[in-house]
Each structure stands twice: as structure tokens, then as C-alpha cells.
C-alpha positions, 0 to 999 in steps of 0.5 A, spaced: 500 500 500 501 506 497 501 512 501 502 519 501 507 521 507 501 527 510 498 519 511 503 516 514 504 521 519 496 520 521 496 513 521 504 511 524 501 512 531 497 507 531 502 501 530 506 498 535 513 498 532 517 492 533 524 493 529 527 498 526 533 498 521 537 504 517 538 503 510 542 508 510 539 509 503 532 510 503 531 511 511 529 506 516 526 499 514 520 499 520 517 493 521 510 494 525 504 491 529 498 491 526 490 488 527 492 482 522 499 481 524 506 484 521 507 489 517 513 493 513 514 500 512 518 503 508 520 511 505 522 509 498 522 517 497 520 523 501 513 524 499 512 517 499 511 511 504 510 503 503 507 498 508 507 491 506 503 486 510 507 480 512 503 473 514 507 471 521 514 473 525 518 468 520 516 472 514 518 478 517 525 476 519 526 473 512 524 479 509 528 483 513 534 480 512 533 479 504 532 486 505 538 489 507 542 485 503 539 487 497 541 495 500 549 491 502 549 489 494 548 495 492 554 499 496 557 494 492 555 497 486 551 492 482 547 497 480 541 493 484 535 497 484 529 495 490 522 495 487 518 497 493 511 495 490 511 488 489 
């Protein structure tokens, strides 16, 4: 889900936040508690936010870890590119 960083900052107060991980590229990957589980938040600009529900802790931990590997290789200058919306 898309929103706008106005949306965002209305809404963020409502979810428990249970991890955060600088990206050092794209501000923090927060995972958050919502009614139907886990989420992940991302900032992939500074207008924009993502939140991606996540079906248990077990997903989270994976996408986490797949995450911020994803943002080590492209210190590497693999010329990698993260597609926030899929």
C-alpha cells in the first residue's frame, strides 16, 4: 500500500513498532504491529511511504534480512535497484 507521507504521519501512531533498521539509503526499514499481524514500512522517497503486510514473525525476519542485503549489494555497486511495490 501506497501512501502519501501527510498519511503516514496520521496513521504511524497507531502501530506498535517492533524493529527498526537504517538503510542508510532510503531511511529506516520499520517493521510494525498491526490488527492482522506484521507489517513493513518503508520511505522509498520523501513524499512517499510503503507498508507491506507480512503473514507471521518468520516472514518478517526473512524479509528483513533479504532486505538489507539487497541495500549491502548495492554499496557494492551492482547497480541493484529495490522495487518497493511488489
Amino acid at each position: 500500500m501506497r501512501l502519501a507521507s501527510a498519511e503516514w504521519a496520521a496513521l504511524a501512531d497507531d502501530f506498535e513498532e517492533l524493529e527498526r533498521h537504517p538503510t542508510h539509503v532510503a531511511g529506516d526499514l520499520v517493521i510494525v504491529r498491526t490488527e492482522v499481524g506484521p507489517a513493513a514500512v518503508e520511505q522509498p522517497s520523501r513524499q512517499e511511504w510503503v507498508i507491506r503486510r507480512l503473514a507471521d514473525g518468520d516472514e518478517a525476519r526473512r524479509f528483513v534480512r533479504q532486505r538489507l542485503e539487497e541495500y549491502e549489494r548495492m554499496w557494492d555497486g551492482c547497480g541493484c535497484k529495490i522495487d518497493y511495490y511488489s
